[in-house]
C-alpha positions as CSV (number, residue, x, y, z in Angstrom):
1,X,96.9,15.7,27.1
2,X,98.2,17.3,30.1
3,X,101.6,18.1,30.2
4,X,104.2,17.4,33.2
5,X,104.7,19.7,35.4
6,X,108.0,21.5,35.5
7,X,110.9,20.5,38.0
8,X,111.1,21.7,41.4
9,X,114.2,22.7,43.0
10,X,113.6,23.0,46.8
11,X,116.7,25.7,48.3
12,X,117.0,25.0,52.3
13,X,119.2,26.4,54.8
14,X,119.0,29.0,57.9
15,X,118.0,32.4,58.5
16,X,120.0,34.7,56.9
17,X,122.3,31.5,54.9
18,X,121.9,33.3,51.6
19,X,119.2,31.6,50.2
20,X,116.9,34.5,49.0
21,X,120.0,36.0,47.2
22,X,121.2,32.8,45.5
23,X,117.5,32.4,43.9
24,X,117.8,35.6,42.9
25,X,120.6,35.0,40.8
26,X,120.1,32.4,39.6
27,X,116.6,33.4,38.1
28,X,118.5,35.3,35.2
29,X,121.0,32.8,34.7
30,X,117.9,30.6,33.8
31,X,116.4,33.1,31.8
32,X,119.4,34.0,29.9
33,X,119.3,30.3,28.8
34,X,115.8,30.4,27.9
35,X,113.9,29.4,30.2
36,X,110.8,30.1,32.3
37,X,111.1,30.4,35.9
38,X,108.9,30.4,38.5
39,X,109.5,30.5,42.4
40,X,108.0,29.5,45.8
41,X,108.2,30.9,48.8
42,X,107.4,29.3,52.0
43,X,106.7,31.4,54.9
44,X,107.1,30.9,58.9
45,X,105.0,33.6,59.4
46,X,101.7,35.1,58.5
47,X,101.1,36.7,55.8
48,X,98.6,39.0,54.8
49,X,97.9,38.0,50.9
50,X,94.5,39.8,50.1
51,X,93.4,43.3,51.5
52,X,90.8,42.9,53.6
53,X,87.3,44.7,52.0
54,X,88.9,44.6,48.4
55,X,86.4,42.9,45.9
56,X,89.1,39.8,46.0
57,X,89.4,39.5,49.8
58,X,85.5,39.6,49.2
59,X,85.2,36.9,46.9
60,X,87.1,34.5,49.1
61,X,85.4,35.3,52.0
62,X,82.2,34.0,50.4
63,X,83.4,31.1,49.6
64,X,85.4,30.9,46.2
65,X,88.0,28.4,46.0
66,X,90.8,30.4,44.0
67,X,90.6,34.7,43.5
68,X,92.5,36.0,40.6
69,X,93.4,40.2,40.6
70,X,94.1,41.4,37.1
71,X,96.0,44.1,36.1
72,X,97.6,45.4,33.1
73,X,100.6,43.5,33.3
74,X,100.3,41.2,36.3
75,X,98.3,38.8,38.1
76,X,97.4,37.8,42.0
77,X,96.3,34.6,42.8
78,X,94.6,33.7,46.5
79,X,93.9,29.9,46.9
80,X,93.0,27.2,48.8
81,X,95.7,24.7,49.3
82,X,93.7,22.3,50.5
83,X,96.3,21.3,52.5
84,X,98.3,20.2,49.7
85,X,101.5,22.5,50.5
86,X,104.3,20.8,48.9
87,X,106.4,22.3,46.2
88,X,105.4,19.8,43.7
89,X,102.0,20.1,44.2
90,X,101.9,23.6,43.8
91,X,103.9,24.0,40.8
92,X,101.3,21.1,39.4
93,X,98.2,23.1,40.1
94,X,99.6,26.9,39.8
95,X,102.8,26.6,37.5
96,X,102.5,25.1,34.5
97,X,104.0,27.6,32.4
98,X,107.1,27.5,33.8
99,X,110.1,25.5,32.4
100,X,111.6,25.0,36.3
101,X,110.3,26.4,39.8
102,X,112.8,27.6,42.5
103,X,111.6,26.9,45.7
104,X,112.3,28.5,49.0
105,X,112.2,26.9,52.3
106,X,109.8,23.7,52.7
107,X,112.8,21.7,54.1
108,X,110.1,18.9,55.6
109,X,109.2,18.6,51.8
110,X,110.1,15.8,49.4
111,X,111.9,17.0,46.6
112,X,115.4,17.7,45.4
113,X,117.1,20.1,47.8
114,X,120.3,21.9,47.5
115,X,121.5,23.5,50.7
116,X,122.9,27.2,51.2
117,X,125.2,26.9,54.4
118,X,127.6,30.0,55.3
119,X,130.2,29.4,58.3
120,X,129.0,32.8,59.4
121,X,125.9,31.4,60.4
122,X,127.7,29.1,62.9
123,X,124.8,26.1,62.3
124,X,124.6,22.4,61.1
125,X,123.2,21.7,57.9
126,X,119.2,21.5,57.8
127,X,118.8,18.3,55.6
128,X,120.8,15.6,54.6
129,X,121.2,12.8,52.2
130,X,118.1,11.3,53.1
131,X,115.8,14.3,53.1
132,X,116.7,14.6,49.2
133,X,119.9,17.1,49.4
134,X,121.4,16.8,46.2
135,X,124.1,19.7,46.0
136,X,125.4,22.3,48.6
137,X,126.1,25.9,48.8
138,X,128.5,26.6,50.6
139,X,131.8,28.6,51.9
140,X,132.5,25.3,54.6
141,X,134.8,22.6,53.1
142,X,134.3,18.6,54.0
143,X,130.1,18.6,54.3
144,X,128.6,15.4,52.6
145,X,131.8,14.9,50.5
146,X,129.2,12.9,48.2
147,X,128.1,15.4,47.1
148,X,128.6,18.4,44.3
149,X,129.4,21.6,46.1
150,X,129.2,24.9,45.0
151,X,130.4,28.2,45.6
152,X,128.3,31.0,46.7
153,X,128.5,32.8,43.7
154,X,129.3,30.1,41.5
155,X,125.4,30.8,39.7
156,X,126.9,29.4,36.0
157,X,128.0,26.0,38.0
158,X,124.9,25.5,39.5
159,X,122.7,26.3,36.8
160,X,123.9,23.8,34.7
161,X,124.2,21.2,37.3
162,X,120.4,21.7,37.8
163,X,119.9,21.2,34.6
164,X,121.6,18.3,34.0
165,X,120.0,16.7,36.9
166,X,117.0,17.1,35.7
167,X,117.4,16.2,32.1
């Protein structure tokens, strides 16, 4: 029997909002309480994710669905997504070991989103209630007053409010 894939918590906000550094934070706080975290990143921008003539680049280009590198003590994976891009979806097929996945960007995507928003970046929020926001991040007082808000170095707060939400 399969089991269920681990939570997704989708983090959304503009350029240069924070969002990189509050994920990595809050990746030890989760580890520090024992669990297994894995992240996602989604990228605007191309990204080379094989080197070109190397035996895995090679094995993709001849067709292989999925291309595992091996090392010592890590792993590369290159796969088709099969246009199935969504957080959820990926920690299904790729992430089963993990306890909880962060996720980065994918602000289209379905999925609990918490929203880093500094005043220095001078913008709106990206997603609302409807587009699954559950918490923000943020230094700017009286944003979706429904909702929890954090500070952005409050990492113990939001930890365990993640982890009560899901439980």
């Amino acid at each position: 029997m399969k089991s269920a894939p681990p939570p997704v918590f989708i983090f959304v906000g503009h350029s240069n909002a924070g969002k990189t550094t509050l994920v990595e934070q809050l990746i030890p706080e989760f580890i520090r309480r024992g669990r297994r975290v894995a992240t996602i990143k989604h990228a605007h921008h191309a990204v080379q994710l094989d080197t070109e003539g190397k035996d895995s680049w090679r094995y993709k280009q001849a067709g292989a669905a999925l291309s595992m590198l091996v090392t010592a003590d890590a792993l590369q994976l290159v796969a088709d997504t099969g246009g199935k891009r969504e957080p959820a979806r990926l920690a299904e097929r790729f992430l089963g070991e993990a306890d909880l996945v962060l996720a980065e960007g994918f602000s289209h995507a379905a999925g609990p989103k918490i929203e880093v928003l500094r005043r220095e970046t001078g913008k709106p929020p990206r997603c609302g209630i409807e587009d699954g926001l559950i918490a923000i991040v943020t230094d700017c007082a009286g944003l979706y007053p429904a909702l929890p808000h954090f500070a952005l170095d409050d990492i113990g707060a939001l930890a365990d409010f993640l982890l009560r939400w899901h439980d």
